[in-house]
N, C-alpha and C positions, 0 to 999 in steps of 0.2 A: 504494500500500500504506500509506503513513503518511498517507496522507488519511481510509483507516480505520480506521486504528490508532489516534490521537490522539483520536477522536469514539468509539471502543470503551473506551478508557482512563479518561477520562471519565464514561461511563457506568456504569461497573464502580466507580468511587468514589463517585459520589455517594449511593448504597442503603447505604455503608460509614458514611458520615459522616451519613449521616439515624440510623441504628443508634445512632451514636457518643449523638447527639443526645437521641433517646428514652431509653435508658438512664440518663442522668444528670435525675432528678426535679427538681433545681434548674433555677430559670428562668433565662435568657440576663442578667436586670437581678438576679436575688440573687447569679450567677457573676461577674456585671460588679462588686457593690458590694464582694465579698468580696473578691478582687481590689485595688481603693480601696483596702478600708481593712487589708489586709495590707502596701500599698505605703506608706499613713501611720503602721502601727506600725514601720514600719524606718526610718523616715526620720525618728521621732519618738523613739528611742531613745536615739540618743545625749544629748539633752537631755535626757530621762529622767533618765538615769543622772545629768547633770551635778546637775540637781533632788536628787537621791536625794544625792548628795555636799553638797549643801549643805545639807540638813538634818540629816545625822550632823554637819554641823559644827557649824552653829547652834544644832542645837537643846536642849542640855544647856543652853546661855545664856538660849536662851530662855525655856526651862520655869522656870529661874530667875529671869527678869523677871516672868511672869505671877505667881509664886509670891508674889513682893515687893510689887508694883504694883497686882496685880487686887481687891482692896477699894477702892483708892483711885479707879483707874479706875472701878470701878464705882461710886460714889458721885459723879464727876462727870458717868459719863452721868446719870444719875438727874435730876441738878437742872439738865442743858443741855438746852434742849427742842427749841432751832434750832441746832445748827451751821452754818450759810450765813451768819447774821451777824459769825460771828467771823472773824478770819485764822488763818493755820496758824501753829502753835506756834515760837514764837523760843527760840535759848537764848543769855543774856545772857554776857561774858566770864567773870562769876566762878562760872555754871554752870549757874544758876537757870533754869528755861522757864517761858516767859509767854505767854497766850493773849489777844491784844488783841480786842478788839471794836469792828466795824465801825463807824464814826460813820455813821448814816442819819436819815434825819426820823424815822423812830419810836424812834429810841433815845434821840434829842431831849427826845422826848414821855415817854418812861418811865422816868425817873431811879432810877438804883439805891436803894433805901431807905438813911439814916443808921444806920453804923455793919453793912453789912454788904457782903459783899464779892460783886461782881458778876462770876458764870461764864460 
């Protein structure tokens, strides 16, 4: 009797879940990716938030920097045309930051002009 119980039980599910199947228009790989990527926004949340906290901190400082700085910044991208030959900005004890430039055979070769100051 359960030898044909088990192979009836069977049979009687799988026209269930072929139904299941057709009814839902989404394909097996858009169910798979949604899936993905609902499992990377929970798992991506909490740093979110960490994100989102740090910018309510920062960011009144910051706006405040851009506010003060951003002409001056932007006057020295303007006249640095390679950043790769410099080093990254030092700041000296009494506060000052200085941008040195790379000693290489072409800086050799192209000496700053007299009397102006090399960015």
């Amino acid at each position: 009797m359960t030898r044909i119980a088990l192979p009836l039980l069977i049979f009687l599910a799988l026209p269930a879940a072929a139904q299941e199947a057709e009814s839902d228009p989404r394909s097996l790989m858009q169910r798979g990716a949604e899936m993905f990527l609902e499992g990377l926004r929970g798992e991506m949340a909490p740093a979110l938030d960490d994100l989102a906290g740090l910018a309510e901190q920062f960011g009144p400082a910051m706006r405040g920097f851009i506010e003060e700085m951003g002409p001056a910044m932007a006057d020295i991208l303007e006249q640095v045309q390679d950043w790769s030959v410099y080093h990254p900005p030092e700041m000296l004890p009494n506060g000052d930051i200085i941008i040195r430039r790379k000693v290489t055979p072409d800086a050799q070769q192209d000496p700053v002009p007299e009397g102006q100051i090399d960015l």
